[in-house]
N, C-alpha and C positions, 0 to 999 in steps of 0.2 A: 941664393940667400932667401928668395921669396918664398921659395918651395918648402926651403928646411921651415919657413913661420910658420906658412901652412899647416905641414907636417906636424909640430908641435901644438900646435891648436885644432890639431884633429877634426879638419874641417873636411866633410866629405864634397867635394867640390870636383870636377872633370877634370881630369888632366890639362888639358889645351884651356883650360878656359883662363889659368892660371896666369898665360900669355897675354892674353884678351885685358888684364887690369893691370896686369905689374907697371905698367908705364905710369900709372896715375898715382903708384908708392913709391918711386924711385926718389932718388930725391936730384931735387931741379937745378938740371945742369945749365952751363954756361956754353952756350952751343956758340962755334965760330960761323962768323956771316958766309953764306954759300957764296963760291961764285958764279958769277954772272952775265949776259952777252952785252946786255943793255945796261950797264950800270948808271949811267944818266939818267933814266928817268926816275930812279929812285930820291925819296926825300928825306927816310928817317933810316933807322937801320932796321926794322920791322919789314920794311918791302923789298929789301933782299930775299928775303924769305918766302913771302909772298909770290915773288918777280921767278924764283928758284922755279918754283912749282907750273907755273904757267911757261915758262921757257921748256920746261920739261916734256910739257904735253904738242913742243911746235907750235906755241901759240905767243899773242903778244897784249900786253893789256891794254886796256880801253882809255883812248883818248880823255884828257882832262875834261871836267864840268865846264860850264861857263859859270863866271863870276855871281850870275843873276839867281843861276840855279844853284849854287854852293852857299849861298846868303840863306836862301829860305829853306835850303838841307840844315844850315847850321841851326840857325832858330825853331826850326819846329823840333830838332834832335836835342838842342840841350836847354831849349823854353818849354817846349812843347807849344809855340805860339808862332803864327807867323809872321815877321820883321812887317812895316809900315814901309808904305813909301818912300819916307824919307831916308828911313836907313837900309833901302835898298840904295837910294839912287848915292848918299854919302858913300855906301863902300865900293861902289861902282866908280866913282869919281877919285877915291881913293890910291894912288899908284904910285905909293910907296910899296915898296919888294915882302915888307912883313906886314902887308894891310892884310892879310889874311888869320896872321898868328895874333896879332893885335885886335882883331875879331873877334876870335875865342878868347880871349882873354877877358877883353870885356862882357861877354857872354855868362862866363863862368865866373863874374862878380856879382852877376844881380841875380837877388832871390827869389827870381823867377826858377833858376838853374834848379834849386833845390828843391822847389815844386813839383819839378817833372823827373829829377832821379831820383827823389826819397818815393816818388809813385813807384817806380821802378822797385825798390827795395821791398813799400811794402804791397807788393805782388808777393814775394819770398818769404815774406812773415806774416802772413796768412792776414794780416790787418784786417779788424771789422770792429763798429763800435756796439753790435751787439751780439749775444751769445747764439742764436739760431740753434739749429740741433732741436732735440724736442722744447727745451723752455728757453725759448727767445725774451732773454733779460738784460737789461740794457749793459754797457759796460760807459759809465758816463764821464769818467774819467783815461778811457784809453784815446781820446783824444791827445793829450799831451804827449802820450807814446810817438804818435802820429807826426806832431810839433818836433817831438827831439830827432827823429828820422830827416825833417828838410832842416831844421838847423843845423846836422852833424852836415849832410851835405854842402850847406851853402858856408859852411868854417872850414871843409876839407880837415877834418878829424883825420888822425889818420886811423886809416879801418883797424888795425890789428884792435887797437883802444874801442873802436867802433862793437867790435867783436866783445868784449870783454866787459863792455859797461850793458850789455843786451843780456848775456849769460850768469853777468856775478854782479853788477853795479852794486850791490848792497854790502858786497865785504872788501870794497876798494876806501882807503882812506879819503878823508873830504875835511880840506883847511875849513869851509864855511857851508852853510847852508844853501847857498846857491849852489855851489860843488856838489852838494850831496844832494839837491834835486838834480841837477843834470844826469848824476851814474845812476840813481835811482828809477829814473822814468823811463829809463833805457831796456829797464827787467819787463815793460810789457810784450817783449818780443815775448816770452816765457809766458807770460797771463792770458793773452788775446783771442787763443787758440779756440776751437768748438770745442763742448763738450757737455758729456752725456748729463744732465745737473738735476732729473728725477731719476736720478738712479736708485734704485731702491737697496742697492748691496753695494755701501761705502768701500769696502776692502777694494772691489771690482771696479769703481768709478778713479778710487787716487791709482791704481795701477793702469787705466785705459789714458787718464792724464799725464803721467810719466811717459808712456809709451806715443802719444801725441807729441809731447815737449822732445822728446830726442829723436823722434823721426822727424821731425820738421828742422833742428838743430842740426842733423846730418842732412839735410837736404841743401842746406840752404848755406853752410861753410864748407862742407865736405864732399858735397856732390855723391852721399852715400844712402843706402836706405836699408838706415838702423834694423828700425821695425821688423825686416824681414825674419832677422834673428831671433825674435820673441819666443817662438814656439818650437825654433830646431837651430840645427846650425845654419848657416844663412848656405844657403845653396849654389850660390855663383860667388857672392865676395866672400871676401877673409871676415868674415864675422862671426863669432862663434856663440854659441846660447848662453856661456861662461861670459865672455865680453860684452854682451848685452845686459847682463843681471849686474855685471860690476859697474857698469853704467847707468844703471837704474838704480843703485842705492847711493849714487849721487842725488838723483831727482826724488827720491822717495826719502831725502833725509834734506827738500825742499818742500816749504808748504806754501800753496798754489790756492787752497779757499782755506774756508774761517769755520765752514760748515759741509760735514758730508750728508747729512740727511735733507730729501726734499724739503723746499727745494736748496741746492748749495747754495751758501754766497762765496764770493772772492776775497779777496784778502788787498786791501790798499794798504800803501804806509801814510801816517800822516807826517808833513812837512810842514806844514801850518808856523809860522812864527810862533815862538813862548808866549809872548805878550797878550797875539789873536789867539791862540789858544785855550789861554785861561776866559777871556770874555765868552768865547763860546762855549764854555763848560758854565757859563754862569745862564747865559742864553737859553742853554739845555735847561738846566736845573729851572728856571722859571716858567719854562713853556710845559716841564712835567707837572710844577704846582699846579699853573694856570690850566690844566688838562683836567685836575679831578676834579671831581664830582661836588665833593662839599666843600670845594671854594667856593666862597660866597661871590657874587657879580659885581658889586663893586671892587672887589679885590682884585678880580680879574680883570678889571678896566685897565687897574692901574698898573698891574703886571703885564699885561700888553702896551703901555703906556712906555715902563722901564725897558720891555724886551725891544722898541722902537727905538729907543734912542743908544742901546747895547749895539744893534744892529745896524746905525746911521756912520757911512763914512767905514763900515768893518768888511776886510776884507773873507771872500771865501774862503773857507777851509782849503787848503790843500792839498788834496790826496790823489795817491798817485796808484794807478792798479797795479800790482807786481808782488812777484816772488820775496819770500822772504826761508830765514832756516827754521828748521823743524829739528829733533833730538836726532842725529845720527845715526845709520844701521846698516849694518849689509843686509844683504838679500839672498836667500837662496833659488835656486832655480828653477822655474815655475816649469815642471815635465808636459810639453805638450800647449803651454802657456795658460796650463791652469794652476789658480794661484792655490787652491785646496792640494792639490798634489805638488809634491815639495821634494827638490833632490838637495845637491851637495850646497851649502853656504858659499856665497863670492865676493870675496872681500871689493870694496869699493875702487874702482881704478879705470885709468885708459886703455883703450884695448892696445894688445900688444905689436898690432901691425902698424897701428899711428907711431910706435913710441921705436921701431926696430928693435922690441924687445927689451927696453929697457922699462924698470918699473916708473911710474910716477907716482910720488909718494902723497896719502892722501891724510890731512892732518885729523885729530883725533875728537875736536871739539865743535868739525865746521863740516859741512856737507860734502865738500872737497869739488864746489863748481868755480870757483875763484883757481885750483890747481887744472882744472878741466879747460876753461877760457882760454889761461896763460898758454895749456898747449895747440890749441887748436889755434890759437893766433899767435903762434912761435914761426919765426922763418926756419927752421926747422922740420916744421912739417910740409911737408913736399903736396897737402893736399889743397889745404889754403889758398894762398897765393894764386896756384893754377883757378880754384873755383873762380875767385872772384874776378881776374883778369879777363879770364873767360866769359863770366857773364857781362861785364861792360864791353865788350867785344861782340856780345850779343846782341846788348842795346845798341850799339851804334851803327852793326852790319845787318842785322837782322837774322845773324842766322853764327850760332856760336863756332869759335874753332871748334871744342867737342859738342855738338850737333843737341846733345840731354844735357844740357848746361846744370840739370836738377839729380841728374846720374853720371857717374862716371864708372861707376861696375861694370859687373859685365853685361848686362842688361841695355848699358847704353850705347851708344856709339865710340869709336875711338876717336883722336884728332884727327882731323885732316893733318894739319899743318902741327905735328908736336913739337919741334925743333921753335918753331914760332912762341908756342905757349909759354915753354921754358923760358925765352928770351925776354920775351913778357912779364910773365911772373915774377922774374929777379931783376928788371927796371923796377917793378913796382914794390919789390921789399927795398931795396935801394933807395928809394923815391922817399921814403919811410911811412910806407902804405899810402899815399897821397894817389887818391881817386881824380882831381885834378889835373896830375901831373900825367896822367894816365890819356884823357882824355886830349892836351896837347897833344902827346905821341903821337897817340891813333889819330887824331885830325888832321895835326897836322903831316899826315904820309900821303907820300903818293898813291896809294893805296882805296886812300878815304876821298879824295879829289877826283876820283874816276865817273865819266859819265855813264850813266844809265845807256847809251845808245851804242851799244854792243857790235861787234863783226857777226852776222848771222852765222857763219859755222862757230863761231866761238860759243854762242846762246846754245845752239843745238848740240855740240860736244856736251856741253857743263851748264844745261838747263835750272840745277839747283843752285850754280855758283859755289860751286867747293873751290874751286881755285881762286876766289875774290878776285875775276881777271878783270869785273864792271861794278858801276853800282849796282845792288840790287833795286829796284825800285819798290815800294810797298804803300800799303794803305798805312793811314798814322793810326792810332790806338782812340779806343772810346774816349778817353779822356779830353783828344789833341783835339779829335773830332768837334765834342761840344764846345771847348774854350775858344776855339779858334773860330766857330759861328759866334761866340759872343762877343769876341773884341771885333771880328770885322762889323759890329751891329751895332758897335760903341757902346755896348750895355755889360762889357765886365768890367764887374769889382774886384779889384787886386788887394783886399785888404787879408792880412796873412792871420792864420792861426785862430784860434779856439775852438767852440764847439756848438750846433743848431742844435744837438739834443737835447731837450730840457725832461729830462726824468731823473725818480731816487734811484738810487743805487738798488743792483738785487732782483730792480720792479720792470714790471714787462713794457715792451716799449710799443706805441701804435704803430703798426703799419701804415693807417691810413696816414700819417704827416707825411709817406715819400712822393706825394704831390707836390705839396706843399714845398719839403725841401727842394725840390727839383726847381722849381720854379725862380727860387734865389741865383741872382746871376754870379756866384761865385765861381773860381776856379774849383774843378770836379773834384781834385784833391781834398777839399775842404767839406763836399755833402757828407753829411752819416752816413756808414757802409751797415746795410743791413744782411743780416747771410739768409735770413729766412725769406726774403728777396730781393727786390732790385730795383734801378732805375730801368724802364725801358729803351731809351736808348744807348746806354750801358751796353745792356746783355745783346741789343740786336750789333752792337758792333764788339762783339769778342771783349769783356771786362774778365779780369782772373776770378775766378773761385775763390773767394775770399776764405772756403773751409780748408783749402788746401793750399800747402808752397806752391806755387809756380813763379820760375824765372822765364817763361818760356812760352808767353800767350800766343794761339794758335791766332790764322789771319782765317775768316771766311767770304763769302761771297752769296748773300742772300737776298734774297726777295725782300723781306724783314725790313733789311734797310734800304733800300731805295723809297719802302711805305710810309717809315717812316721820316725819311729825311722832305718826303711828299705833305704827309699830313700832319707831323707833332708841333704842340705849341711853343716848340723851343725854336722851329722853323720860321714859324707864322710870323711869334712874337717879333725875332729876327729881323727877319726879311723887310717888316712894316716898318721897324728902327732904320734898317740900312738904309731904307728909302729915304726917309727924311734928312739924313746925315747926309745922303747925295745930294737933297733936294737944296739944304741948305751952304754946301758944298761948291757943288756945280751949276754956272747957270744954263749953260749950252752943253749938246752932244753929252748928257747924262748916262747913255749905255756905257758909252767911252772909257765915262771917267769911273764909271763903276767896274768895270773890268780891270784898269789898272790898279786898281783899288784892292780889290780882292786879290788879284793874279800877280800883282806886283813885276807886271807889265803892259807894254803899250800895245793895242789891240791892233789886228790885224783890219785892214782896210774893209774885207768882206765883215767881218765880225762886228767891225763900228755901223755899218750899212745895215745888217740884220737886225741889231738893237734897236736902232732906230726906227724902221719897220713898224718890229715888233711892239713899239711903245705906241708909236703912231695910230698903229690899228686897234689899239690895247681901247681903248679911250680915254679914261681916268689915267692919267699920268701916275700918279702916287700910289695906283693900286698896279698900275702895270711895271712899273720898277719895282714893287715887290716881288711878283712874279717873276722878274729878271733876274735879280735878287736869289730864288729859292733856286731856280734853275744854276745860277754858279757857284752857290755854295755845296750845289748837293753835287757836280763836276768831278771829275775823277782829277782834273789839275789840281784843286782846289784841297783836296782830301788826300791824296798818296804823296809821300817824298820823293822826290827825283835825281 
């Protein structure tokens, strides 16, 4: 069957390679559980699976965590923050049989949860609140984008909806105006993107945007990469140059800016209240009077006088960046992926390997991305379900069943464990897309309870962990890194949502404020993401390319960061809070209690002996527990999940 699509879509692609992908268009069976020698120590029916694979190899999996260490795996994986004291030593104390499910439970209420997997998400949708590329213009409203990502998470949306309110929220019906902000703000998955905005050949800038919007859109639900098709037929997957241009007069019959000549602007919707709406148009209208020239100065006293009290107690405008429709058109096929050179017309549609061939009808007054959503988030399509399951499987293990969690071509890897994924992916259409319920499974398996502390032939067989026989252990992400120095320094602010950007829309943003913001002890979620740079301790601990999808941030190991966890004033600042918080704290044996404090356990006999030493000889008390201080925060226990 695969072969005949191929075949019909005239895709010149290698014979064998056709092998290499077809698992990833089948459509997703219901595999029975293998069996097993050890069936006890399984907990979900996931590690059957799992258990298959390592039984297979004559091996056996890794002993459980301890409690103390499966507390602070659970919180820094679905907080991004490390549990306190006290809710170590409560679940420790804890021993009732489901104090572990009842963990996660509570975990996966507070919207902390959503903080650290809407980050997760938007790694995949390339999130930045400004444009970068050559004209770095602010986007000062994609902050709500940003908002609607950790509130779908922390409601447990279910994704297909999730999907569909990102790619069409504007042609989905809405009872009221909060309705129709929520599916609205969800279009800046589609807006947020880089892009080229002095361009000086409009035709060439809305076609390199198009071509932006569906390769990130196959990256990021389809694990496909659209793009390649633009210029031929795609050369390892089923994508043909025809299903690419029928794809692209979906997006080119969307309009993405307001303006193609330098520099572009973007296109918001406003949602503004009726009522705030009209004062603001009166607002405008006085502040144009009060602008000319031959208004007299008293007049304009008193028009600033009106526009003050217009203005007192009014709430902002509210606009939201994102896609809206444009007049409809197919497209014909750009030979070579020049738009001047022009072959056969393609009518608007889903490519025919998504659909088995079957048409998807595309209607005759609307873009046809509302019919595109509906199938990309249909259980139906076998590619879905597998992406995202996959990717939270990523975030949780560190390392996906298929390995390019952002490819599943042939480009990429194949499963380890396919039998697994499947089993997966139809819990979770089942579940009724619920990311939550996802997140039980996989925790709660034997699987996920496995300790870091390996059988040495076991490490050295399967060094990368394809068989999930242990934990992997790893460093935690840029993000986890800064938060996690600012609550042990008792200097984070947990207050959710909005935006530090203060510029017009359109208008270039300073670089010089990412001092400035950095310095704010928010959760990192919450600084402005600029693409034209960065935070420095960001980028020295691995942050995503905000120009590009990644589900899949690389770990590294550099010099960078040890300098700077040595010298930044995220450190300093730190280190000199945590002191004080011990000082007022503790009154005796202060290394002590600062160790358990951070390490969220009781310190070893030598290690309370060194402290003390160490402080001893320090002289200044308050300056030498700072230094104590920068030494176990920058610790490798301290910084990696275990």
């Amino acid at each position: 069957m695969f072969g005949r699509i191929i075949s019909c879509l005239g895709l010149l692609i290698v014979p064998h390679l056709g092998a290499e992908t077809e698992w990833a268009y089948a459509p997703v069976e219901n595999p029975e559980l293998p069996k097993v020698d050890t069936a006890d120590w399984t907990r979900e029916e996931m590690d059957f699976f799992v258990l298959a694979g390592i039984e297979k190899r004559n091996y056996l999996p890794t002993k459980p965590a301890a409690k103390r260490t499966l507390i602070r795996r659970a919180y820094l994986d679905l907080h991004g923050l490390p549990p306190s004291t006290s809710q170590i030593e409560a679940f420790l104390s804890d021993e009732r049989p489901d104090a572990w499910g009842r963990l996660i439970d509570e975990l996966l209420q507070s919207p902390r949860y959503g903080e650290r997997w809407g980050r997760h998400w938007l790694d995949v949708a390339r999130y930045a609140d400004t444009n970068g590329m050559d004209e770095d213009i602010a986007h000062p409203s994609a902050w709500r984008y940003r908002d609607y990502v950790i509130r779908s998470f922390n409601k447990d949306k279910p994704f297909d909806r999730f999907i569909v309110e990102q790619l069409a929220g504007d042609l989905l019906p809405a009872k009221d105006l909060v309705q129709k902000r929520e599916q609205i703000v969800g279009l800046g998955f589609l807006s947020v993107g880089p892009k080229m905005l002095a361009c000086d050949d409009p035709d060439k800038m809305r076609r390199d945007i198009v071509d932006e919007q569906m390769d990130t859109m196959g990256r990021a639900f389809l694990g496909m990469t659209i793009g390649c098709a633009r210029c031929h037929d795609h050369k390892i997957d089923p994508i043909s140059i025809k299903d690419y241009y029928g794809l692209a007069g979906i997006f080119m019959s969307t309009k993405t800016l307001t303006k193609y000549s330098v520099v572009a602007e973007f296109h918001e919707h406003d949602l503004t209240k009726e009522e705030h709406q009209k004062k603001w148009l009166e607002v405008r209208r006085l502040e144009g009077e009060q602008k000319k020239k031959e208004t007299p100065k008293d007049k304009k006293d008193k028009l600033a006088e009106e526009i003050t009290a217009l203005k007192k107690g009014l709430p902002a405008p509210f606009k939201v960046m994102g896609v809206t429709e444009y007049p409809t058109q197919d497209v014909k096929v750009h030979l070579r992926g020049d738009y001047l050179t022009l072959g056969e017309e393609v009518p608007r549609g889903v490519p025919a390997i998504w659909t088995e061939g079957e048409k998807v009808a595309m209607p005759e007054k609307q873009s046809g991305r509302l019919e595109l959503a509906r199938w990309i988030a249909s259980a139906d399509n076998p590619l879905t379900a597998r992406v995202i399951v996959n990717r939270l499987w990523r975030w949780h293990f560190g390392r996906g069943i298929v390995p390019t969690p952002d490819n599943f071509g042939g480009l990429g890897e194949k499963p380890t464990h396919p039998k697994l994924l499947d089993h997966l992916a139809r819990k979770f259409v089942e579940s009724g897309w619920s990311v939550k319920s996802m997140h039980r499974l996989m925790m709660n398996s034997a699987t996920y309870r496995q300790s870091a502390e390996a059988d040495l032939a076991l490490v050295e067989y399967d060094p990368e962990n394809k068989l999930f026989a242990r934990w992997q252990r790893r460093r935690v992400e840029s993000e986890v890194v800064r938060d996690s120095i600012l609550m042990k320094a008792n200097r984070l602010d947990l207050d959710m949502g909005g935006s530090m950007l203060v510029v017009q829309p359109n208008k270039y943003v300073n670089q010089g404020k990412l001092t400035e913001h950095s310095m704010v002890p928010r959760r990192t979620v919450y600084l402005p993401v600029y693409r034209s740079s960065g935070y420095d301790g960001q980028k020295a601990f691995d942050t995503a390319d905000p120009a590009v999808s990644n589900g899949n941030r690389r770990t590294s190991t550099v010099a960078g960061q040890a300098l700077y966890l040595m010298n930044s004033e995220l450190m300093h600042a730190s280190s000199k809070a945590l002191a004080d918080f011990v000082i007022s704290k503790a009154s005796d044996n202060r290394p002590a209690w600062m160790i358990k404090y951070v390490f969220g356990r009781d310190p070893t006999k030598d290690e309370s002996a060194r402290g003390i030493t160490f402080v001893e000889s320090y002289g200044d008390e308050k300056a030498a527990l700072a230094a104590f201080a920068r030494v176990l925060l920058s610790s490798n226990e301290f910084l990696y999940m275990e």
